[in-house]
C-alpha positions, -999 to +999 in steps of 0.1 A: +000+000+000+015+031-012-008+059-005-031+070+022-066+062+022-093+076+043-103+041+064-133+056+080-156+088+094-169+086+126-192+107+138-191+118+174-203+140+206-185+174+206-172+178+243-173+215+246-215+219+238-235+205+260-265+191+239-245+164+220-237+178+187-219+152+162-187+157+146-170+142+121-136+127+124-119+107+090-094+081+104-064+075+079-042+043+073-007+044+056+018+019+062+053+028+044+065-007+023+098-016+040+131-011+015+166-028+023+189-005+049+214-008+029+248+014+032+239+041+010+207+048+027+229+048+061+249+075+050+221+095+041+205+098+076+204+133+087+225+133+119+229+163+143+259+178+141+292+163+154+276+127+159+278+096+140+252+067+124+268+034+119+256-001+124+263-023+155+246-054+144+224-062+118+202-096+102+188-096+136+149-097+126+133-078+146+154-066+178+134-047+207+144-034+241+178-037+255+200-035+282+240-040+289+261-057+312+290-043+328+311-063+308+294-045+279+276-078+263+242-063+248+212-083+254+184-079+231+148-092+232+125-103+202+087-105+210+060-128+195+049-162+200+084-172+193+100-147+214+136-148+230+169-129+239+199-125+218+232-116+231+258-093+211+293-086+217+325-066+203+351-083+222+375-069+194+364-032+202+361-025+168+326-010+171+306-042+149+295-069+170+298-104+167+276-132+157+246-130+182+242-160+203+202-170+215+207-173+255+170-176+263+136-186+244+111-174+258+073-161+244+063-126+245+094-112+260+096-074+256+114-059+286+146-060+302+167-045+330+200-060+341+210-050+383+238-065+406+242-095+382+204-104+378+187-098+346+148-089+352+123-100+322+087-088+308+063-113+291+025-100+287+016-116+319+046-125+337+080-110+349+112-135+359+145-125+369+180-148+366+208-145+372+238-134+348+266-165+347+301-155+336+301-165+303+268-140+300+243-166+296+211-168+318+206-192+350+174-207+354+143-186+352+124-177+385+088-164+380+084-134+398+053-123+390+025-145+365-012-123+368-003-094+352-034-077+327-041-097+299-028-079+268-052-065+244-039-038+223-009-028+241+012-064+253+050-048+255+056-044+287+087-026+294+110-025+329+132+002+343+151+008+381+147+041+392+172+061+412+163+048+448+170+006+435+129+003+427+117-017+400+087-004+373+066-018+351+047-001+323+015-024+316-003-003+285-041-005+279-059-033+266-076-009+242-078+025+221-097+043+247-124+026+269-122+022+314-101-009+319-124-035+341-082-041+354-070-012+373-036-021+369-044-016+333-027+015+311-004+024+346+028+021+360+036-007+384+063-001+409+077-040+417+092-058+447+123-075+432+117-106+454+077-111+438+069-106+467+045-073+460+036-042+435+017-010+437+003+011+411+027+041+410+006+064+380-023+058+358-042+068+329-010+064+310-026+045+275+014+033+269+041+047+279+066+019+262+095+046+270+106+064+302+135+074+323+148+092+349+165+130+347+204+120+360+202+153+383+174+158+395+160+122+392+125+131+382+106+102+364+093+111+327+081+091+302+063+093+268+031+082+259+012+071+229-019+088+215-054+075+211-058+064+177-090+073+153-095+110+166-080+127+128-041+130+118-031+155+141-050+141+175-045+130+200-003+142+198+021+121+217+027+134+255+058+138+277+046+134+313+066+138+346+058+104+361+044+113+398+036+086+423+000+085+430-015+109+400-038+102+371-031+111+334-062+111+321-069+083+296-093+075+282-116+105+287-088+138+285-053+144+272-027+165+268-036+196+286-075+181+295-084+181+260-119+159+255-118+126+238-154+129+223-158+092+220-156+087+254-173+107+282-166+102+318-200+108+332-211+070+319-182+056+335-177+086+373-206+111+369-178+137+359-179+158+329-145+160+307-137+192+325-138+180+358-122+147+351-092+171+338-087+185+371-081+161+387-054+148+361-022+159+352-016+177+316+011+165+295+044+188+300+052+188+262+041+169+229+054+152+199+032+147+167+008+124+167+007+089+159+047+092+159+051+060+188+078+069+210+094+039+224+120+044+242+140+074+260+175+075+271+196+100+296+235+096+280+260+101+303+283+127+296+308+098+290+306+102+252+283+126+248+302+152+268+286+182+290+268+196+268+245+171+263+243+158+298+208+163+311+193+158+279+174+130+266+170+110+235+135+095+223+129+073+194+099+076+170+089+043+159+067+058+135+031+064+122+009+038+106-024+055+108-021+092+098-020+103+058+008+116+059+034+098+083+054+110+113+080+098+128+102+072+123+133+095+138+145+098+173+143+131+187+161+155+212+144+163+244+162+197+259+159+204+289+169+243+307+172+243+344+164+207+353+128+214+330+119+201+301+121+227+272+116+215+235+117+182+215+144+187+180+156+164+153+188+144+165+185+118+136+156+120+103+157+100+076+146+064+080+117+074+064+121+084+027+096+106+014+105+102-027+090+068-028+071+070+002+090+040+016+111+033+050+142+015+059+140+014+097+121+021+128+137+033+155+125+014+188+150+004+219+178+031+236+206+017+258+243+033+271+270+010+260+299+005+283+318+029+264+293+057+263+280+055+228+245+049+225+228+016+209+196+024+190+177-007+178+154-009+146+126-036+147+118-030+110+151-037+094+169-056+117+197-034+130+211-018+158+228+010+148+254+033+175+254+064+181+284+083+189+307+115+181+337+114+168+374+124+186+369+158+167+338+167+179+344+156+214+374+182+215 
């Protein structure tokens, strides 16, 4: 399918009268065909300034999140009925890893953390931990956690540590917009490492795939998808200071307490859009819609240097229901005096708009032990690194 076509109109209450006027949204699907990453569409990335595109690892189907040992081996996870965890290394330091090596099978796996020698996994249902032998394959598996939501729309389940040693779980809606008869549903889960327990930390996030913590002043963020079928340009993506205990307001508001007219709150709490907002927290910035962030990443200022420290990077996976398509980039998230200030281009061009075509997706962030940054692409089978170049680190 090469161009845009207009899937459906639906028509809808508008939010802001209060006799239920309809309005008409048109809903679009577009799904770029997938062309070869080969080296010549590499080198034509658009890369900010003083940094540097090349490929890590590539035939790798479709590589998801990932995390890094100490000893720098990359563990990478590949969803799907068939899922399982592929290990990467550059023992020869020559920036291309070698052949991967499959240390666990294992169905649905999406996330992955690594602490104090124990790798933690994330199926749709369950999380395990093992731990990390020497030769950097896995130990036996120990189910941590098995009743998780059931997955719907939204099955990736991603895992992070936070500053203080806690572990969390983002568990995405089962749905487009609609109340979640699971309240731990579209929210983030803060985990006991020993199985032993788990608390809803935030809700009314639809699926925050992607989130991380500022390195100064440790302030959780994270970036959430859209609701789908409400035009091109709604509902955009959101950056949102994850705060224990608070609401985000899916599915009834977003962004700043915009309405989702396909969904009032009164048939679900008696509350009208606008006082459903209040008690939610808006969205501190926003990318455009239907771009699907996926992951975000603090570098250290080991190879990315000062002035970059305290910014973040955020990949794009890209858009498969808007006419014309967004994303499929990773972005730049500034921030000015510990706040989050603007989103910018840090790397454009997976998507190429002569032939209306793509050659990646970016998806999964880690740090590599040598401070460059591994960027994985579950389209075309890479993972690419990101770093700068002696010149532009002097």
């Amino acid at each position: 399918m090469r161009t845009p076509f207009a899937l459906f109109t639906l028509l809808l209450p508008l939010a802001a009268q209060e006799e239920k006027a309809p309005v008409s949204i048109t809903g679009n699907v577009f799904r770029p065909p997938l062309v070869p990453a080969s080296e010549e569409r590499i080198t034509g990335l658009k890369v900010a300034e003083g940094f540097t595109v090349t490929v890590f690892a590539k035939d790798l189907g479709k590589p998801r999140m990932m995390a890094v040992s100490p000893e720098g081996r990359v563990y990478v996870t590949r969803r799907g009925e068939n899922g399982d965890v592929l290990m990467l290394q550059d023992k020869d330091r020559d920036g291309l890893a070698e052949e991967p090596t499959t240390v666990l099978s294992l169905p649905h796996v999406h996330g992955i953390a690594i602490r104090e020698g124990t790798v933690y996994l994330a199926a749709i249902r369950e999380v395990y931990a093992a731990q990390l032998r020497e030769d950097g394959s896995f130990g036996p598996l120990k189910k941590l956690y098995v009743d998780l939501p059931d997955a719907g729309q939204h099955p990736n389940r991603t895992l992070g540590f936070g500053p203080s040693g806690s572990l969390y779980l983002s568990i995405g809606s089962t749905c487009n917009a609609a109340p979640e008869p699971n309240i731990e549903s579209a929210t983030f889960v803060e985990l006991e490492t020993d199985g032993k327990g788990r608390r809803i930390h935030a809700a009314g996030l639809r699926n925050t795939i992607g989130f991380a913590w500022h390195p100064e002043t440790l302030r959780m963020y994270g970036v959430d998808h859209g609701i789908d079928w409400l035009g091109d340009d709604a509902q955009r993506e959101e950056l949102n200071e994850i705060k224990s205990g608070k609401n985000y307001g899916w599915p009834f508001v977003f962004e700043d307490g915009k309405p989702n007219p396909a969904r009032d709150p009164k048939e679900h709490n008696g509350k009208s859009w606008a006082e459903h907002a209040k008690e939610c927290e808006p969205s501190l910035l926003t990318l455009e819609a239907h771009s699907a962030p996926m992951a975000m990443l603090f570098p250290s200022a080991k190879q990315f240097t000062k002035d970059f420290h305290g910014d973040a990077l955020v990949t794009l996976h890209g858009s498969w229901n808007r006419g014309k398509p967004s994303g499929y980039s990773v972005m730049r998230l500034r921030f000015k005096n510990g706040e989050p200030e603007a989103f910018e281009d840090f790397i454009t061009g997976f998507y190429l708009e002569g032939d209306r075509s793509h050659f990646g997706r970016p998806c999964g962030l880690a740090e590599w032990t040598d401070g460059t940054v591994l960027m994985s692409d579950d389209s075309g089978g890479v993972i690419y690194r990101i770093w700068r170049s002696k010149e532009a680190l002097e």
